[in-house]
GUFI-784175 format. One record per residue: residue number from 1; x, y, z of N, C-alpha, C in turn. Coordinates in steps of 0.02 Angstrom, whole numbers, plus 50000, padded with zeros to 5 digits. Layout:
<recs>
{rec NUM; {X; Y; Z}; {X; Y; Z}; {X; Y; Z}}
...
</recs>
This chain:
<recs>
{rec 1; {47725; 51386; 46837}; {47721; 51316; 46859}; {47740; 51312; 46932}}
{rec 2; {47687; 51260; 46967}; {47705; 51260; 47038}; {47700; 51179; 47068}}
{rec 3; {47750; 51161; 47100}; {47773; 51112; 47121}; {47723; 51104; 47198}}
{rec 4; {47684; 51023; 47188}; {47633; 51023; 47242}; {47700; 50999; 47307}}
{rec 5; {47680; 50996; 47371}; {47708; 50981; 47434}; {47748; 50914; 47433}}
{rec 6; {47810; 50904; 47428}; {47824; 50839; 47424}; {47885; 50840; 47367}}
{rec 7; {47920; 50786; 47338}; {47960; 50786; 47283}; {47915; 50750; 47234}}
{rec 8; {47913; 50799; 47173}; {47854; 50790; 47121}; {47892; 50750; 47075}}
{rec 9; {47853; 50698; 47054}; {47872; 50665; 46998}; {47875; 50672; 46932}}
{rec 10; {47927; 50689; 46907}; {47940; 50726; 46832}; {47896; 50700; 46781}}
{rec 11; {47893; 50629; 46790}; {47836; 50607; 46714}; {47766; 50598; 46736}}
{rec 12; {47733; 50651; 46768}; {47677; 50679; 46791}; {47667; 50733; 46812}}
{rec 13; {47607; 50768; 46750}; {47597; 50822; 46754}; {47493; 50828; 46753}}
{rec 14; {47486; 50869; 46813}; {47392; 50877; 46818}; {47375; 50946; 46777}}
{rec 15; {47348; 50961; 46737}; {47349; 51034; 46713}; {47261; 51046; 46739}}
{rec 16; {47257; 51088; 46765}; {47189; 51110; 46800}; {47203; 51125; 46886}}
{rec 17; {47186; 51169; 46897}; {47185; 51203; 46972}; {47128; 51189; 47009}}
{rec 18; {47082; 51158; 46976}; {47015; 51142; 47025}; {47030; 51084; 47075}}
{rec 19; {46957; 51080; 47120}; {46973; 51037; 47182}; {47009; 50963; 47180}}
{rec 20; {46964; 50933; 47104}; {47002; 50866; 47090}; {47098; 50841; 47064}}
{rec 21; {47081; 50931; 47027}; {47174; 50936; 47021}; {47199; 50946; 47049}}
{rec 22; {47178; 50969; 47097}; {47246; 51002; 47152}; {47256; 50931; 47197}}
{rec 23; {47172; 50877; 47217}; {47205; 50832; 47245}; {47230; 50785; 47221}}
{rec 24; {47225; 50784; 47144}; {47266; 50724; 47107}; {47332; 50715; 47119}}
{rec 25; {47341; 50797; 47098}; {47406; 50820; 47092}; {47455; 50790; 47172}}
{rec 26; {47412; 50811; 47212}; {47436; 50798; 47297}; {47451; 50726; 47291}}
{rec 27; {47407; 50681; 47305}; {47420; 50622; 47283}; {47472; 50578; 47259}}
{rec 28; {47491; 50594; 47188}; {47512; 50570; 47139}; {47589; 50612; 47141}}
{rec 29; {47591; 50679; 47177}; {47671; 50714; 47174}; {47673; 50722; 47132}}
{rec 30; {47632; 50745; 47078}; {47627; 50788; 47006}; {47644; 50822; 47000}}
{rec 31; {47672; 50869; 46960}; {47687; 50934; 46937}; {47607; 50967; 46936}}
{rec 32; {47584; 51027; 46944}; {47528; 51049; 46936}; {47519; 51116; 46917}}
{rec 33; {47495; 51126; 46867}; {47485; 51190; 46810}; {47427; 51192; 46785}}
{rec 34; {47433; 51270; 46756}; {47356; 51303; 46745}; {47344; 51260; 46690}}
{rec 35; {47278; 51254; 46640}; {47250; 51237; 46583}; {47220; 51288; 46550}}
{rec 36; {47267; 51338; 46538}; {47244; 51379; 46512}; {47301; 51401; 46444}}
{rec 37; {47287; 51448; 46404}; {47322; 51477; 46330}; {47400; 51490; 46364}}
{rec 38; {47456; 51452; 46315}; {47528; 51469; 46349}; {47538; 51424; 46386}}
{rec 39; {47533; 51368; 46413}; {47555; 51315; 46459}; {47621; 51256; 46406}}
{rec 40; {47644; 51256; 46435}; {47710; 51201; 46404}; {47667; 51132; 46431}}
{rec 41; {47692; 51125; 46364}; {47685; 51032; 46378}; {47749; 51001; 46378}}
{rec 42; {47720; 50954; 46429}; {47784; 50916; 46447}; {47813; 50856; 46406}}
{rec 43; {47879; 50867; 46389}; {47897; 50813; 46329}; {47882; 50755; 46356}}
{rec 44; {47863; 50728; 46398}; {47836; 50659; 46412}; {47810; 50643; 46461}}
{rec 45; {47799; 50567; 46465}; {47751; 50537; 46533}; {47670; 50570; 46524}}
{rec 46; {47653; 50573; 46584}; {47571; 50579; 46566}; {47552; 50639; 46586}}
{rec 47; {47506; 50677; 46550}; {47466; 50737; 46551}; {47375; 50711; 46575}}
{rec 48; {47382; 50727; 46669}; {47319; 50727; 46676}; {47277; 50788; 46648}}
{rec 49; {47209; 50772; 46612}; {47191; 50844; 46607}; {47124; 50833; 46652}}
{rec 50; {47137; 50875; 46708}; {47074; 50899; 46777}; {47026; 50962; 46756}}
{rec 51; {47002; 50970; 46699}; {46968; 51029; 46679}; {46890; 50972; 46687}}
{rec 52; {46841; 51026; 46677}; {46784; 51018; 46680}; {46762; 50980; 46588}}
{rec 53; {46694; 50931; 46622}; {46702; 50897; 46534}; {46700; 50941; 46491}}
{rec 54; {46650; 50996; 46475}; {46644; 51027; 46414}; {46695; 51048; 46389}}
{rec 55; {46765; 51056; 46428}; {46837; 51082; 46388}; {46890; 51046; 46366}}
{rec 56; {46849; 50993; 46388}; {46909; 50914; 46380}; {46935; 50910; 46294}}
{rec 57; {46875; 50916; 46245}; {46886; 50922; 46185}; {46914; 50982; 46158}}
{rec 58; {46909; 51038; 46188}; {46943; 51091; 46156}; {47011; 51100; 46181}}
{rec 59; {47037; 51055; 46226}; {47109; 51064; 46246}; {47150; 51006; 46221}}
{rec 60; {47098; 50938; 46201}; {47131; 50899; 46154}; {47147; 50932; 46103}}
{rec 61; {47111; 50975; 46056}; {47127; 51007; 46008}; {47183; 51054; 46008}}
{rec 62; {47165; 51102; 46090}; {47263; 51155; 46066}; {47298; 51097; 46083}}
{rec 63; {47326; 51046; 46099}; {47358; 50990; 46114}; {47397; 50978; 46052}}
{rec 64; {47354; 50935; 46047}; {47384; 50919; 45963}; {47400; 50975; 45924}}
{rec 65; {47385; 51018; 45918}; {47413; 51101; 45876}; {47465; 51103; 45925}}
{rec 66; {47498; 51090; 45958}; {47558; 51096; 46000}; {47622; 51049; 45996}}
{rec 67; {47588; 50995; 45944}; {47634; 50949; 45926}; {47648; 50900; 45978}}
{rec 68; {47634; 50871; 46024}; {47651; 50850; 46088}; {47697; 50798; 46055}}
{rec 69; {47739; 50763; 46097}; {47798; 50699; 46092}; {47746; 50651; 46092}}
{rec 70; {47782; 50587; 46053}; {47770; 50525; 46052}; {47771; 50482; 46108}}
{rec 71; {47794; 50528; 46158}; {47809; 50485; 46234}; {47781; 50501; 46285}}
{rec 72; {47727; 50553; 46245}; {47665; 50600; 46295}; {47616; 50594; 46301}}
{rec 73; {47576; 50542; 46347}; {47489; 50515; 46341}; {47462; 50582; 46401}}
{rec 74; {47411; 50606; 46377}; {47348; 50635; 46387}; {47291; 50596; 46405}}
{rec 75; {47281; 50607; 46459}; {47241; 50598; 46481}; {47179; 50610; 46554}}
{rec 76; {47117; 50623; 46528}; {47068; 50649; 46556}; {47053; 50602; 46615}}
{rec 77; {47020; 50665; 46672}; {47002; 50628; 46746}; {46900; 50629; 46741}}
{rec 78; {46878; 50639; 46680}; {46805; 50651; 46680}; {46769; 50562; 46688}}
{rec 79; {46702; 50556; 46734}; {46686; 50488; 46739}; {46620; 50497; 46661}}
{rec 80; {46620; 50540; 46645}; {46551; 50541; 46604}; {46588; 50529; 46514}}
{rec 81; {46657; 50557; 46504}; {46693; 50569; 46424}; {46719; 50469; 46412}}
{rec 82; {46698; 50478; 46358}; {46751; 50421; 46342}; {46821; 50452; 46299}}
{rec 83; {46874; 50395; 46263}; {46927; 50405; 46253}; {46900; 50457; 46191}}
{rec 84; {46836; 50441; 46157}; {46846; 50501; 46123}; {46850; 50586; 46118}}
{rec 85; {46815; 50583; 46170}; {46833; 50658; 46203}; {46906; 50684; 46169}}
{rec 86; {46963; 50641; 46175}; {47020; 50676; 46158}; {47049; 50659; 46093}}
{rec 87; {47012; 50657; 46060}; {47029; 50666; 45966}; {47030; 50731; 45985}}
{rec 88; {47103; 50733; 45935}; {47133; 50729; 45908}; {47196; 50679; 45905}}
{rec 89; {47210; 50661; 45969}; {47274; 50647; 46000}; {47264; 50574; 46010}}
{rec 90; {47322; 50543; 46001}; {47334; 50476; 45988}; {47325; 50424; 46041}}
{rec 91; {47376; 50457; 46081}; {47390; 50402; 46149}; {47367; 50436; 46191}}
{rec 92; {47306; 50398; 46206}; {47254; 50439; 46275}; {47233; 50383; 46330}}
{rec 93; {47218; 50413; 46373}; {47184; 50376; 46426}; {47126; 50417; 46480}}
{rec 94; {47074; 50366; 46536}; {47067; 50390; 46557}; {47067; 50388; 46631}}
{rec 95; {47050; 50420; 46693}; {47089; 50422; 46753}; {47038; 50429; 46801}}
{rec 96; {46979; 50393; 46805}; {46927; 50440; 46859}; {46911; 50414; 46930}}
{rec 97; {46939; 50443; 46967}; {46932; 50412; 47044}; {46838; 50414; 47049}}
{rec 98; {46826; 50365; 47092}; {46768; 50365; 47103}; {46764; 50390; 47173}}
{rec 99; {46742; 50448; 47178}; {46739; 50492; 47245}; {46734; 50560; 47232}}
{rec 100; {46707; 50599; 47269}; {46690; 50659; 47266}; {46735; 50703; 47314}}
{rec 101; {46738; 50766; 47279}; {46804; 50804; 47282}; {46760; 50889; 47303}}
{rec 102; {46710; 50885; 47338}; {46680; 50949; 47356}; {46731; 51003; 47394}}
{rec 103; {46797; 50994; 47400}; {46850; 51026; 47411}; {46913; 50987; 47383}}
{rec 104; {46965; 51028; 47409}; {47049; 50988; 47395}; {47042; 50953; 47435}}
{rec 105; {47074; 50874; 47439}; {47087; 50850; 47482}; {47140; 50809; 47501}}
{rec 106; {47163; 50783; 47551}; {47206; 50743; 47568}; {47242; 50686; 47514}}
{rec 107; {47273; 50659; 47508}; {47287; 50588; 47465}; {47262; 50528; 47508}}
{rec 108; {47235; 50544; 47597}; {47189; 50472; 47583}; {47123; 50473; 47559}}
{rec 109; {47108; 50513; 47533}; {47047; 50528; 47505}; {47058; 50462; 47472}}
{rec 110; {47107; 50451; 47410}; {47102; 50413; 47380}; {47095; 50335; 47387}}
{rec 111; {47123; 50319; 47445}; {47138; 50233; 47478}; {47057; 50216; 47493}}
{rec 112; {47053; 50132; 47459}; {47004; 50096; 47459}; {46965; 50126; 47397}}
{rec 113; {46981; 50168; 47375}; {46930; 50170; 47314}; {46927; 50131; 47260}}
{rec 114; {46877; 50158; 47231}; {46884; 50118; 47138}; {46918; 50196; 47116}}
{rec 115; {46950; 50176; 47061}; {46980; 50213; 46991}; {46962; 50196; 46918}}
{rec 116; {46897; 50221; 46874}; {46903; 50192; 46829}; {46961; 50211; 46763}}
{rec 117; {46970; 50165; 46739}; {47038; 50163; 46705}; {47015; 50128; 46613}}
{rec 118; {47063; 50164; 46588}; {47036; 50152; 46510}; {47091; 50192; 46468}}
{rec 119; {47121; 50170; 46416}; {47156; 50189; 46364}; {47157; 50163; 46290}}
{rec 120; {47215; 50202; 46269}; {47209; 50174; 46184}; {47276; 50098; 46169}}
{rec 121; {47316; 50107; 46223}; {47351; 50068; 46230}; {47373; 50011; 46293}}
{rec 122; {47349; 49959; 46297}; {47370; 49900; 46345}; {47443; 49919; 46397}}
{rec 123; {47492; 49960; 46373}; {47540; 49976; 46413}; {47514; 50039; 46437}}
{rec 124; {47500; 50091; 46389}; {47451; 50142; 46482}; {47387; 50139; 46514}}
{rec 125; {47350; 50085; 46496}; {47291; 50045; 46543}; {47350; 50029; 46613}}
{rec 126; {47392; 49989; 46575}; {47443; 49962; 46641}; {47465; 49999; 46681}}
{rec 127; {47478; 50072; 46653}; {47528; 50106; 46691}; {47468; 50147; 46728}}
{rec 128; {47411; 50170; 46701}; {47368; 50204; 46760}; {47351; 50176; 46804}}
{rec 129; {47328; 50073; 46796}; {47306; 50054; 46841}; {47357; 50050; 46913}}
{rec 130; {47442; 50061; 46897}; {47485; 50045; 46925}; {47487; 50118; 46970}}
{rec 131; {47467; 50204; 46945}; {47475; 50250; 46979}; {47397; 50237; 47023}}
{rec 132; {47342; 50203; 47005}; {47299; 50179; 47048}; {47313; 50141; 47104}}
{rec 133; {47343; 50105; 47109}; {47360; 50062; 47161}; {47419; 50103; 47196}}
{rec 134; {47453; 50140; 47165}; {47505; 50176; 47214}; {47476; 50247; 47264}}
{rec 135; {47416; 50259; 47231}; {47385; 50302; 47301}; {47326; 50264; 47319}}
{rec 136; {47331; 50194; 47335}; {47293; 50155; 47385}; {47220; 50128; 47376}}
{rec 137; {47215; 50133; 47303}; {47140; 50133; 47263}; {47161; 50061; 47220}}
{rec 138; {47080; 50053; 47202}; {47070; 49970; 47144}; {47057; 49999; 47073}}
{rec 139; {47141; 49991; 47033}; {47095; 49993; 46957}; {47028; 49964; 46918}}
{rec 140; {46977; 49984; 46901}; {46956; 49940; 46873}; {46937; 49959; 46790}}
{rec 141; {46940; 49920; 46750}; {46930; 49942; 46674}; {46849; 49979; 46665}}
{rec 142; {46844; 50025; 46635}; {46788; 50048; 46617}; {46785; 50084; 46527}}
{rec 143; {46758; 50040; 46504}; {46777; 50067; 46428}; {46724; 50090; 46409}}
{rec 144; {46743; 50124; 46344}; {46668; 50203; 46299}; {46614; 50160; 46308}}
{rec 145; {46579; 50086; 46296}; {46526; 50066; 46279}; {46491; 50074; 46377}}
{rec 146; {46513; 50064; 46419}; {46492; 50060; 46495}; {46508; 50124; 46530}}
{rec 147; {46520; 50162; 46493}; {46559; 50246; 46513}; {46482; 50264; 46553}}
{rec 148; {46434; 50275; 46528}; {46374; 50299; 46528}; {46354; 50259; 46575}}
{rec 149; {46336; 50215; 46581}; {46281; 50164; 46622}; {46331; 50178; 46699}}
{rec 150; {46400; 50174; 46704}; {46464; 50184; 46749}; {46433; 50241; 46788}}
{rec 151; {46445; 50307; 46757}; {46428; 50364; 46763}; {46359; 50398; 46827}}
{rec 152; {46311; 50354; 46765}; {46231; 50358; 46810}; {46249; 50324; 46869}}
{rec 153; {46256; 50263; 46879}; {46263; 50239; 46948}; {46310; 50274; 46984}}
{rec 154; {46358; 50310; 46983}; {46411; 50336; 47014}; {46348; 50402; 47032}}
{rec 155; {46295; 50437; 47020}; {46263; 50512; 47030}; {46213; 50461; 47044}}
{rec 156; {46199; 50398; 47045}; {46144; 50389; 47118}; {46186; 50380; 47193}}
{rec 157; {46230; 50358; 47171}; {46273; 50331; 47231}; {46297; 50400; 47291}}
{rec 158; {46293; 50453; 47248}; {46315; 50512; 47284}; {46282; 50572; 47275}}
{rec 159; {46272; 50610; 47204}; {46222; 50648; 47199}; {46143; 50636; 47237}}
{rec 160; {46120; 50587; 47204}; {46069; 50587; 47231}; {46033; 50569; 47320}}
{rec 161; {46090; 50534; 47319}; {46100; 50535; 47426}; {46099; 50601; 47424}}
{rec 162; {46136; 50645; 47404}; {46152; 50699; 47435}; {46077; 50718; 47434}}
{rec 163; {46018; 50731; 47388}; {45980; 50761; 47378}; {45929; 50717; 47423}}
{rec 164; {45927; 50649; 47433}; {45877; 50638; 47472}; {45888; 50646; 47530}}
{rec 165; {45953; 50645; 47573}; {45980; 50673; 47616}; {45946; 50756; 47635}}
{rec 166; {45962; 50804; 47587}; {45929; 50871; 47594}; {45861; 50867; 47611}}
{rec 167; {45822; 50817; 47569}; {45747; 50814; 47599}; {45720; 50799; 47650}}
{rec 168; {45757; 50745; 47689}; {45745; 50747; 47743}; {45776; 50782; 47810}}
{rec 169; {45825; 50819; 47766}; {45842; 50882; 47831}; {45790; 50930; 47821}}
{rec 170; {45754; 50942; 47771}; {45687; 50995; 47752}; {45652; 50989; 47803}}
{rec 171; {45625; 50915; 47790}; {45571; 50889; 47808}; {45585; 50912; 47901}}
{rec 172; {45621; 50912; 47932}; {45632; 50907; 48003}; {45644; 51002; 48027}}
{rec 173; {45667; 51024; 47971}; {45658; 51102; 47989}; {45599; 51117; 47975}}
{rec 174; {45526; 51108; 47930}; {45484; 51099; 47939}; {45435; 51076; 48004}}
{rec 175; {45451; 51055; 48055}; {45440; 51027; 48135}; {45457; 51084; 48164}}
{rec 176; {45522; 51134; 48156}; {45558; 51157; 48215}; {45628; 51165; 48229}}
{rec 177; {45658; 51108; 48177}; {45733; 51096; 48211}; {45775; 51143; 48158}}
{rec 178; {45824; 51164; 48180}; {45860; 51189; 48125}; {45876; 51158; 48091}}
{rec 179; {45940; 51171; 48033}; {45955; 51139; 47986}; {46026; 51109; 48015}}
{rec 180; {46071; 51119; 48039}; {46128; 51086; 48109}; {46091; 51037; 48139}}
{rec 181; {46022; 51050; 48176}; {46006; 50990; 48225}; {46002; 50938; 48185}}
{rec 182; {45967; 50948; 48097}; {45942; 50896; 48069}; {45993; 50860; 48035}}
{rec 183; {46033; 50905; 48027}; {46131; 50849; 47993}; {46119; 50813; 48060}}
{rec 184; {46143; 50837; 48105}; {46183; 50813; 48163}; {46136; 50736; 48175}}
{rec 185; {46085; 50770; 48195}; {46031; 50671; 48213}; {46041; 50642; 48128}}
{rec 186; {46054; 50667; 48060}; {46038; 50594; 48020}; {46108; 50572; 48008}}
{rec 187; {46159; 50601; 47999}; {46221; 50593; 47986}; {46239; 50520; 48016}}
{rec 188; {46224; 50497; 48078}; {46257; 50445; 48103}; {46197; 50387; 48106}}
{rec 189; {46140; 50401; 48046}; {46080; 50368; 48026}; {46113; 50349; 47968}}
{rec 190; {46148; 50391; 47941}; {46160; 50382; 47869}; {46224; 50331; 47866}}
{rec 191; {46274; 50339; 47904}; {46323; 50307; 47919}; {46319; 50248; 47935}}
{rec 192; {46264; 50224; 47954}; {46239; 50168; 47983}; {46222; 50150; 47909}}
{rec 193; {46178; 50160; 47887}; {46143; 50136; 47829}; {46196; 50101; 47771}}
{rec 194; {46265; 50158; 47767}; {46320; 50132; 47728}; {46350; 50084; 47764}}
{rec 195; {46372; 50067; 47813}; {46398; 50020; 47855}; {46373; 49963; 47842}}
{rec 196; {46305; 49965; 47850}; {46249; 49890; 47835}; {46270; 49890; 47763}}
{rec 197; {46255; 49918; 47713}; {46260; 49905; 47648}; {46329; 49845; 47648}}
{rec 198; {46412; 49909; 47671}; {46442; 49871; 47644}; {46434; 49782; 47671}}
{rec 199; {46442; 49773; 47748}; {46438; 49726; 47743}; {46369; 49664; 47752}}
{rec 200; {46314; 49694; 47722}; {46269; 49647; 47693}; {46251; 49665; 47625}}
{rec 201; {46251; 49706; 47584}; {46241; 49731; 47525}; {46164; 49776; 47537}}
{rec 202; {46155; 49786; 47482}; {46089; 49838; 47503}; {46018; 49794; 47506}}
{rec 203; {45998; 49752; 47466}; {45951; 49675; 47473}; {45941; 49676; 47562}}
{rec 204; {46005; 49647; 47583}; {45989; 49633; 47664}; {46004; 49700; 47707}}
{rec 205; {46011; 49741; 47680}; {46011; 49791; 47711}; {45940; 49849; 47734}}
{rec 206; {45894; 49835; 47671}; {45842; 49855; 47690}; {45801; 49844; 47742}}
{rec 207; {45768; 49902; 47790}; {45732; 49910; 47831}; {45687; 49951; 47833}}
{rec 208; {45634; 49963; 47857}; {45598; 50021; 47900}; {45539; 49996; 47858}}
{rec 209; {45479; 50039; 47859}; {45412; 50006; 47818}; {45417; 49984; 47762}}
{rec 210; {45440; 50001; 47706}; {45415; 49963; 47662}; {45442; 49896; 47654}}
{rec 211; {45501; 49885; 47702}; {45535; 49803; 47720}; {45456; 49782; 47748}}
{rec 212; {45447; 49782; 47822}; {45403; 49759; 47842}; {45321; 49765; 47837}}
{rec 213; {45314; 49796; 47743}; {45242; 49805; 47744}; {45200; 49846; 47775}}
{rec 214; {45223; 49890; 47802}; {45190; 49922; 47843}; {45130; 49983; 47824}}
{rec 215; {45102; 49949; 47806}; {45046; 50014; 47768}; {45008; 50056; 47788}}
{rec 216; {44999; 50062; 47863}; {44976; 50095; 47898}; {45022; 50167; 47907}}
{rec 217; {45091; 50138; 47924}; {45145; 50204; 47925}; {45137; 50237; 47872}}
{rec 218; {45140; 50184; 47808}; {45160; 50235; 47721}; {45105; 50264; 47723}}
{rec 219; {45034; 50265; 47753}; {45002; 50298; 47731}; {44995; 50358; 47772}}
{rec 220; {44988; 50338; 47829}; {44985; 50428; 47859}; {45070; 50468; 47851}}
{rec 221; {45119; 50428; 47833}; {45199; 50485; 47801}; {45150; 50516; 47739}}
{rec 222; {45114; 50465; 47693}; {45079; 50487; 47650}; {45032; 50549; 47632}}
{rec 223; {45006; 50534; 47679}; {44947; 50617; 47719}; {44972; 50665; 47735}}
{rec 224; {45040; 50651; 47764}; {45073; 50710; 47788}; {45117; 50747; 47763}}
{rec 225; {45168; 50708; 47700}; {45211; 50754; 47656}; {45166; 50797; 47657}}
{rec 226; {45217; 50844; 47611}; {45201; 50901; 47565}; {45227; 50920; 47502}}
{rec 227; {45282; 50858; 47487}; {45295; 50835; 47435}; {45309; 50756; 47439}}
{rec 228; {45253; 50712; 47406}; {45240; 50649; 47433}; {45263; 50630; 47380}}
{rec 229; {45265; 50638; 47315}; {45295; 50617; 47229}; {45323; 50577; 47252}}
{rec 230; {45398; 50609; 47281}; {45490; 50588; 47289}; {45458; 50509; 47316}}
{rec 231; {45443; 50537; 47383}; {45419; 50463; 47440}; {45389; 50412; 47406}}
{rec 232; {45333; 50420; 47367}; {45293; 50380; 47352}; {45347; 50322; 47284}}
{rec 233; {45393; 50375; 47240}; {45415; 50352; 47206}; {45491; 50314; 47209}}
{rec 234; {45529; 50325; 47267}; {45577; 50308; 47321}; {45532; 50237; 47349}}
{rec 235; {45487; 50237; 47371}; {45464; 50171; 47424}; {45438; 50117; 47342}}
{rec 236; {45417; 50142; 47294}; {45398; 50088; 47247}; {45454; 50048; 47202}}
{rec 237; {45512; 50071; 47220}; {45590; 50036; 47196}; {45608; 50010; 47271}}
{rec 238; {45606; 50041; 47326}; {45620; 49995; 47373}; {45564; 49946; 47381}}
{rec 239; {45529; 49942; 47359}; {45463; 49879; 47359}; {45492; 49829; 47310}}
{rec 240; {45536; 49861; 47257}; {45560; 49803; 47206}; {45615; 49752; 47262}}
{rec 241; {45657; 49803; 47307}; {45721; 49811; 47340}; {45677; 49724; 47386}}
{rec 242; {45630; 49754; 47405}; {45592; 49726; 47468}; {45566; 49655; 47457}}
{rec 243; {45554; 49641; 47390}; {45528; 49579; 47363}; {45583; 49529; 47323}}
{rec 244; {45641; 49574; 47332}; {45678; 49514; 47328}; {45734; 49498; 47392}}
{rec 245; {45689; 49526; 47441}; {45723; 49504; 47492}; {45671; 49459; 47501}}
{rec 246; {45647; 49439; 47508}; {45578; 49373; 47522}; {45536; 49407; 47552}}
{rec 247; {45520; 49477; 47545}; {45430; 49501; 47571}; {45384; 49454; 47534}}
{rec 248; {45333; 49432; 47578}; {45266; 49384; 47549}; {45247; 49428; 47511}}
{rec 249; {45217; 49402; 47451}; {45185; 49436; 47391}; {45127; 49482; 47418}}
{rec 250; {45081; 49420; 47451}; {45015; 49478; 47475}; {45021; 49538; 47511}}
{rec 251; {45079; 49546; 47551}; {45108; 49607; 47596}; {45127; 49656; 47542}}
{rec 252; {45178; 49610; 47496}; {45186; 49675; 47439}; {45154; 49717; 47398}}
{rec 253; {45074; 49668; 47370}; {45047; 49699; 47351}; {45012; 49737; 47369}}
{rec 254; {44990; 49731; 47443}; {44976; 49790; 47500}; {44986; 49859; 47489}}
{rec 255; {45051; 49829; 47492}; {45115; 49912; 47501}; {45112; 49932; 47440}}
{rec 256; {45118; 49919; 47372}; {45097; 49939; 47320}; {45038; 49980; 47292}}
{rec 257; {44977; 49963; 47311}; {44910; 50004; 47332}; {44938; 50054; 47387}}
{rec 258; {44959; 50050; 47431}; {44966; 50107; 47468}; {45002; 50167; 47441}}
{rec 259; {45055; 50141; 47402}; {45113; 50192; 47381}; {45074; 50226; 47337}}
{rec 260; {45042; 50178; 47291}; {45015; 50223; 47208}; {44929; 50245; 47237}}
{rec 261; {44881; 50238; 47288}; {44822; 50266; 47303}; {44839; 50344; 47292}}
{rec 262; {44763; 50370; 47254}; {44783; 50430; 47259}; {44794; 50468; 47326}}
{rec 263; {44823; 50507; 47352}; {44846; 50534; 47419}; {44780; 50561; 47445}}
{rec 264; {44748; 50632; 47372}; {44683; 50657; 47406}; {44632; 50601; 47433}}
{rec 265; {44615; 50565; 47394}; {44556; 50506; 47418}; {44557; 50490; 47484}}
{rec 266; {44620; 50455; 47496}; {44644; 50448; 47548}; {44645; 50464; 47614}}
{rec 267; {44644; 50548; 47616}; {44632; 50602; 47656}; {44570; 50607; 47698}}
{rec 268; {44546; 50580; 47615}; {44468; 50621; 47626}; {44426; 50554; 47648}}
{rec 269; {44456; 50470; 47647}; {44451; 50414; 47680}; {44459; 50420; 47750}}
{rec 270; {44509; 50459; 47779}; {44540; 50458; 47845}; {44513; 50501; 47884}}
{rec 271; {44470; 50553; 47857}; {44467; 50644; 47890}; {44394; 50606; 47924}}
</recs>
């Protein structure tokens, strides 16, 4: 057992060594230990468990074969498990910062975030939302029936940036530029883009062609991918994005024919 940087708080313990445990642990002044065969459980207070989901249920299980105290809630940091994940065990909760942990990091990682928060009991709903607010984050309740729907939006919000992000660093090493030049110019494109979001939401935040109809652009980006799917299917949800910002219908339905025309026809319209 190893004591994180700081004076660790006895009725908190993170069991898992990965990136999210180690910064919980930082955070929170946890005690922090392996999750592995042979670990002591601690006669009380709360047991984060920072393991990956698929082990969440098999460590509820040596858990409870361990007899744990009546004064010992368990509980998981996964955004995808609900409380059942940890049947066997009585008094559970759950703990999931909303933020991504692609290394250890700092404890302000945590400030301004959401935390979703959920238990079997009204007094440790209280008490997680209360270690939420003490490293600078918003509890908010997320229970088993919204676990899922929670989840997906949390892997568009970041997974999938990340990936449309990668495409268009492709797309620009494809031209010439390396893969450095192409972070470096979108990074503070992208930053921009979140900036507008937060303070207009994403509705007024939209821009670039398919805001202004522009069907002349979508179609020759159109001609020119080389994987046009993503684009074509990306600009026909921002067309939803686009029409309820008040695009005129006839513009929309413009841009709609443009997105779904077949691409070859098209080509062979233009050549």
């Amino acid at each position: 057992m190893r004591r994180t940087s700081g004076l660790a708080s006895p009725e908190l313990t993170v069991a898992g060594r990965g990136k999210l445990g180690r910064s919980l642990a930082r955070a929170l002044h946890a005690r922090l230990v392996h999750a592995r065969d042979g670990f002591r459980l601690p006669p009380e207070g709360i047991l984060f468990l920072a393991v990956p989901d698929g082990v969440v249920p098999a460590m509820a299980e040596r858990i409870a074969a361990m007899g744990p105290s009546t004064d010992l809630a368990v509980v998981h940091v996964s955004g995808a498990l609900g409380l059942d994940a940890l049947q066997p065990l009585t008094m559970v909760g759950s703990f999931h910062p909303l933020q991504s942990f692609p290394a250890v990091r700092e404890a302000s990682a945590f400030r301004g975030i959401t935390v979703a928060v959920d238990a079997s009991t009204r007094s440790l709903e209280r008490r997680l939302g209360s270690l939420a607010r003490r490293v600078g984050a918003r509890p908010k309740h997320v229970g088993d029936a919204e676990r899922v729907i929670y989840h997906a939006a949390a892997v568009y919000a970041s997974n999938y940036v990340d990936v449309v992000f990668a495409e268009a660093v492709r797309l620009l090493t494809t031209i010439g530029w390396t893969e450095k030049e192409g972070i470096d110019a979108l990074v503070p494109l992208l930053e921009g883009t979140a900036a507008n979001i937060r303070r207009r939401g994403p509705v007024g935040a939209l821009t670039g062609p398919i805001r202004r109809g522009d069907v002349s652009t979508l179609t020759r980006h159109l001609q020119a991918l080389d994987r046009p799917d993503l684009y074509r299917m990306l600009g026909l949800a921002a067309l939803g994005i686009a029409k309820e910002a008040g695009m005129e219908p006839g513009a929309a339905e413009r841009t709609r024919r443009a997105l779904t025309r077949n691409v070859a026809a098209t080509r062979r319209r233009s050549g």
